[in-house]
matplotlib code that plots the C-alpha trace (Angstrom):
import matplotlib.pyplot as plt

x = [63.2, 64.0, 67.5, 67.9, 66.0, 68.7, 71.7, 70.8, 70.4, 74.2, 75.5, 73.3, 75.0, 78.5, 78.3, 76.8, 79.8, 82.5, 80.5, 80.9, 84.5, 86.2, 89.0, 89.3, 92.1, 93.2, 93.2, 95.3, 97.9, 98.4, 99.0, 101.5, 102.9, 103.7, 104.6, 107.5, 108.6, 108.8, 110.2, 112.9, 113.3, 114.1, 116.9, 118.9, 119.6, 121.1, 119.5, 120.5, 117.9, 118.5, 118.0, 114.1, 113.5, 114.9, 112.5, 109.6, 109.8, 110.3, 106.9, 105.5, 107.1, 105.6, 101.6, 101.6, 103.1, 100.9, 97.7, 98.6, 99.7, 97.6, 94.8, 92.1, 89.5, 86.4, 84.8, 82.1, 83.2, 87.0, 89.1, 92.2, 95.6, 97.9, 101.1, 103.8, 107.1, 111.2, 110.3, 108.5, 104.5, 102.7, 99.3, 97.4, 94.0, 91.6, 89.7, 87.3, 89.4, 92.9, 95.4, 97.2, 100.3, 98.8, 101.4, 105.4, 107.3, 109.9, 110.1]
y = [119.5, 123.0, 122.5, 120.3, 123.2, 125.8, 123.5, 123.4, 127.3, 127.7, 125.4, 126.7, 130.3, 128.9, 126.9, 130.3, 132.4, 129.8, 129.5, 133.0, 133.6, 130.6, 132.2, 132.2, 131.9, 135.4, 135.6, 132.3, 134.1, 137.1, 135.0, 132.7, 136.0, 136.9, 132.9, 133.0, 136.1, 134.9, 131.2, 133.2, 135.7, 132.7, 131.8, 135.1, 136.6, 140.3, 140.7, 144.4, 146.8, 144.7, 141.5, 142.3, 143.8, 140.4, 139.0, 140.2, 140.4, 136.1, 136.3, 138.3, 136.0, 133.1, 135.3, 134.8, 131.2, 130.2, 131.0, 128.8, 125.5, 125.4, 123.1, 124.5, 121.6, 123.7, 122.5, 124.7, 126.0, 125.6, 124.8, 122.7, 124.2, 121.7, 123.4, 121.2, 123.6, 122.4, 118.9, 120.0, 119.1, 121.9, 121.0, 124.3, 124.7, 127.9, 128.3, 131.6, 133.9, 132.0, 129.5, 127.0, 124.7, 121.0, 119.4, 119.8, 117.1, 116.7, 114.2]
z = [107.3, 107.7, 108.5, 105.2, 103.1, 104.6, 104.0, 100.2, 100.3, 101.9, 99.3, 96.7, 97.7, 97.7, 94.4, 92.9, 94.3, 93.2, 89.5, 89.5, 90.2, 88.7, 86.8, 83.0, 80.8, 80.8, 84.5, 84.5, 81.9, 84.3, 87.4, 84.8, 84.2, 88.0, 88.7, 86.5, 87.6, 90.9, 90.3, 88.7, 91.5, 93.7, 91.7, 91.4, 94.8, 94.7, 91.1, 89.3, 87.7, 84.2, 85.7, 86.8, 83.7, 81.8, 84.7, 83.9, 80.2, 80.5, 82.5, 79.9, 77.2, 79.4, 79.8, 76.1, 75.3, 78.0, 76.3, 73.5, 75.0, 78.4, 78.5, 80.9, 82.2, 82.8, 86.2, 86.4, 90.0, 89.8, 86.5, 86.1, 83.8, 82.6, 80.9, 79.7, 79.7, 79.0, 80.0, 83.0, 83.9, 86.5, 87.0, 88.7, 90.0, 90.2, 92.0, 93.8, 91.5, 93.2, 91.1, 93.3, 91.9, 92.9, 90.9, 89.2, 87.5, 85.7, 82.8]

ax = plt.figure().add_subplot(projection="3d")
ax.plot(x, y, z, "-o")
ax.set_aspect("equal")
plt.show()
């Protein structure tokens, strides 16, 4: 009984801590911000002082357009982003104050 009674106040605890550090939208449009950024880092090798300001004025550019056409799925403990960009579907999940891509296609 006693073990039962401290297994629902560790999960008790953990629910609590994940409630309270599920990311909200604003958190997700910063880490958009620094996603893009990098995606396009990956793609330019070598880049020159004008091509990481260009970079992070598109992850800026995508912070904002983000906000508008992200759908967040509020899960209480974690929450589910679905953004629908140039034909492409990412599917991201937060989680504990974290975002992790879970799914990219391409239409």
């Amino acid at each position: 009984m006693k073990s039962i009674v401290n297994l629902i106040l560790v999960l008790s605890i953990a629910c609590g801590a994940l409630y309270v550090t599920n990311p909200d939208q604003e958190a997700f449009s910063l880490f958009l911000s620094d996603y893009v950024q990098t995606e396009l880092a990956d793609d330019t090798p070598g880049e020159t002082a004008l091509g990481k300001k260009l970079r992070k004025g598109l992850g800026d550019l995508a912070a904002v357009a983000g906000r508008e056409v992200t759908e967040r799925e509020d899960l209480y403990i974690a929450s589910i982003y679905r953004l629908d960009i140039l034909n492409k579907h990412y599917t991201f999940v937060g989680v504990a104050g974290q975002f992790f891509l879970v799914e990219k296609t391409e239409e």
